[in-house]
C-alpha positions in Angstrom: 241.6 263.1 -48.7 244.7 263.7 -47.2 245.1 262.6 -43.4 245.5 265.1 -41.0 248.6 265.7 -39.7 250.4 266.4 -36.4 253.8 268.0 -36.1 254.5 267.0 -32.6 252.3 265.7 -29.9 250.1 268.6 -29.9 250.6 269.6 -33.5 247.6 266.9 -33.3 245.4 270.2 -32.2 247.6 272.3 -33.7 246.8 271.5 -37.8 243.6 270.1 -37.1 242.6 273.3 -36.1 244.7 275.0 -37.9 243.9 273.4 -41.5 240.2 273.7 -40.7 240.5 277.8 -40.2 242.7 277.8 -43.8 239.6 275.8 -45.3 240.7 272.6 -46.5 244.1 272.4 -47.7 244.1 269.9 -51.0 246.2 267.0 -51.6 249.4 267.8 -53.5 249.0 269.3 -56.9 252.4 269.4 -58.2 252.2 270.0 -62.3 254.5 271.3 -64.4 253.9 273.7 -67.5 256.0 275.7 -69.9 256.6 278.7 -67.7 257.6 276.2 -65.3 260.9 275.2 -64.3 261.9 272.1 -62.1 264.9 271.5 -59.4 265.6 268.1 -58.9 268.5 269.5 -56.6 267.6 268.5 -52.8 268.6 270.9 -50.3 269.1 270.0 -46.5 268.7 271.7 -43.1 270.6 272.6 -41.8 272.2 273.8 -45.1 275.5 272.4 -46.0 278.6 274.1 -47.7 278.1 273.5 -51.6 280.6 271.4 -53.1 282.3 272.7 -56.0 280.3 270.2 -58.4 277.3 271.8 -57.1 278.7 275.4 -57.4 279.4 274.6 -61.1 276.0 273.4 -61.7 274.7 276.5 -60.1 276.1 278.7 -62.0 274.6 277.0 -65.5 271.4 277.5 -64.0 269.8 280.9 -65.3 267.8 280.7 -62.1 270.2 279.7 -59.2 269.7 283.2 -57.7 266.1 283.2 -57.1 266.0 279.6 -56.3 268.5 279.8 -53.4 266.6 282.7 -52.2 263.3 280.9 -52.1 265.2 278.4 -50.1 266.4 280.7 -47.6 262.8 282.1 -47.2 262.1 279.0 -46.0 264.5 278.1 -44.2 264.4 281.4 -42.2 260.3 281.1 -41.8 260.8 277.8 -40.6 263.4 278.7 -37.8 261.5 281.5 -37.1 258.3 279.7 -36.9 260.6 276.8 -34.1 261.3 279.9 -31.7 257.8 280.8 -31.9 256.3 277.2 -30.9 259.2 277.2 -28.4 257.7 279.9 -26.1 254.3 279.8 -27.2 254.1 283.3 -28.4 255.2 284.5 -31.8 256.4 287.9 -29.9 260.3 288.3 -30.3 260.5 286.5 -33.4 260.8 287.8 -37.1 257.9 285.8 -38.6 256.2 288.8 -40.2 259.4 288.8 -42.2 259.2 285.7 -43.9 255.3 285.3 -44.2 252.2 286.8 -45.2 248.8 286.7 -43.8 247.8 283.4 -44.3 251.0 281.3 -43.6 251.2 284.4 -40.6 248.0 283.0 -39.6 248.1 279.0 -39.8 251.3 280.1 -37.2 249.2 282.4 -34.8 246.8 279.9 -34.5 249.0 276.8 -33.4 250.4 279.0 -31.1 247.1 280.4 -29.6 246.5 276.1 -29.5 249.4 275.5 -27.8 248.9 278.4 -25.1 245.5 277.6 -24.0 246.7 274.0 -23.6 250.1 275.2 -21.7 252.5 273.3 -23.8 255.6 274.2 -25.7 258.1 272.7 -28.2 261.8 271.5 -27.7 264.2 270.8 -30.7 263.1 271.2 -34.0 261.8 269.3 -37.1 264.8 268.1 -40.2 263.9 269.0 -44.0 264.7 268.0 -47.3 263.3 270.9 -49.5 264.1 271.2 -52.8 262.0 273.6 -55.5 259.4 271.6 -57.4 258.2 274.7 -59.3 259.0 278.4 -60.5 257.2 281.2 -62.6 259.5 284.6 -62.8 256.6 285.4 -65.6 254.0 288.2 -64.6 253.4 290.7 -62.1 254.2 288.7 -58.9 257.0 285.4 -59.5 256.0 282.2 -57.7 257.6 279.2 -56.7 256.6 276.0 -54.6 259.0 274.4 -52.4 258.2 270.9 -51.7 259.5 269.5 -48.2 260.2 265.6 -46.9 259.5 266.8 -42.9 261.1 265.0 -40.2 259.5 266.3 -36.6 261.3 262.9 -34.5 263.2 265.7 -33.0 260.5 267.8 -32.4 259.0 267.6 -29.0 256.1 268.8 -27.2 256.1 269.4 -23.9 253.9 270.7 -20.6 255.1 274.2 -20.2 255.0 273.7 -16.6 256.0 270.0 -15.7 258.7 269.9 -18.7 257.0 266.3 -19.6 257.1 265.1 -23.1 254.1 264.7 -24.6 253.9 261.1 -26.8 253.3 261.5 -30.6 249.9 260.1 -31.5 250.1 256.3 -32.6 248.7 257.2 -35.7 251.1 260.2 -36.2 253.9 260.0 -39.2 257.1 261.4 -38.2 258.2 261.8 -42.2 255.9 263.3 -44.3 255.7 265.6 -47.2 254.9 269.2 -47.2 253.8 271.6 -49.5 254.9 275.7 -49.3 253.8 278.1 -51.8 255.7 281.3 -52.0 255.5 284.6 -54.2 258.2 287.4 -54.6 256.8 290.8 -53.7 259.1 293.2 -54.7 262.6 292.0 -54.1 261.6 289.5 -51.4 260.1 286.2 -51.5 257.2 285.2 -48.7 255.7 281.7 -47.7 252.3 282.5 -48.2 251.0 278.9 -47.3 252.2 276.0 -45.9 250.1 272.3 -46.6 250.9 269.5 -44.9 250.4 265.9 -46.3 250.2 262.9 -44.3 248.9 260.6 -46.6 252.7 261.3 -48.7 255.4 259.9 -45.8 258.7 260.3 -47.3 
């Protein structure tokens, strides 16, 4: 079974809870099949200027397009998703952009979590993310972006003494985790987010 993350000292309550609503989120299940197509490329945040090398490879890959886009979904849901933990209230923020109901929801409850127990975040996790899977096939394309999560930087804090909250002893501060997304229409959405502690990276 996978251990239960936290993303910051209160991310403790935070995915506990959190996971429990979503039901039990499974360890990793990463296969690949025909209609499948891998990315071993590894992309950063923040995001770094491609090199031309990169460009090049790209530009062989039928799929670049939709692949960078996935990205960017996830990069955006993820910055979105930092402003929201960093006032406690997802008002003023463009989740409902970048994800639907439940990834929308496994965010509205950490920050229900974090408002009952007066605490916000400061700074903001690293990734590594790079696309593990991707099926353009069928009525609605899919992909699954695969994340090595750094929250060091990620702090929580007592909204009203500014104190830093310790991460738990048992807490890893690298570990993988695990986004599904689906295109609806011409955009793609996070439409759940697993976290894996057992997997540190």
């Amino acid at each position: 079974m996978n251990r239960r993350v936290h993303l910051n000292a209160h991310s403790a309550v935070r995915f506990r809870k959190l996971l429990a609503v979503s039901a039990s989120l499974s360890a990793l299940a990463l296969s690949a099949c025909s209609s499948v197509h891998r990315d071993d490329k590894a992309l950063e945040h923040p995001l770094a200027p491609a090199s031309s090398s990169k460009v090049a490879t790209a530009s062989m890959d039928p799929d670049a397009a939709e692949k960078t886009a996935v990205l960017k979904t996830y990069s955006s849901f993820w910055a979105e998703q930092v402003k929201a933990y960093a006032r406690a209230d997802i008002q003023g923020t463009d989740l409902k952009k970048y994800a639907t109901e439940k990834a929308l929801g496994q965010a509205m409850g950490d920050v229900l979590v974090m408002k009952n127990g007066g605490t916000v975040t400061t700074g903001a996790p690293k990734h590594r993310a790079r696309i593990t899977q991707l099926t353009l096939a069928g009525n609605t394309p899919e992909a699954v972006v695969q994340d090595c999560l750094d929250i060091s930087a990620w702090k929580t804090v007592n909204r009203r003494s500014g104190k830093v909250q310790p991460f738990p002893s048992d807490q890893p501060l690298r570990y993988l985790t695990t986004a599904k997304t689906e295109k609806w229409g011409s955009r793609w959405m996070v439409t759940e987010v697993t976290p894996d502690g057992d997997h540190t990276c």
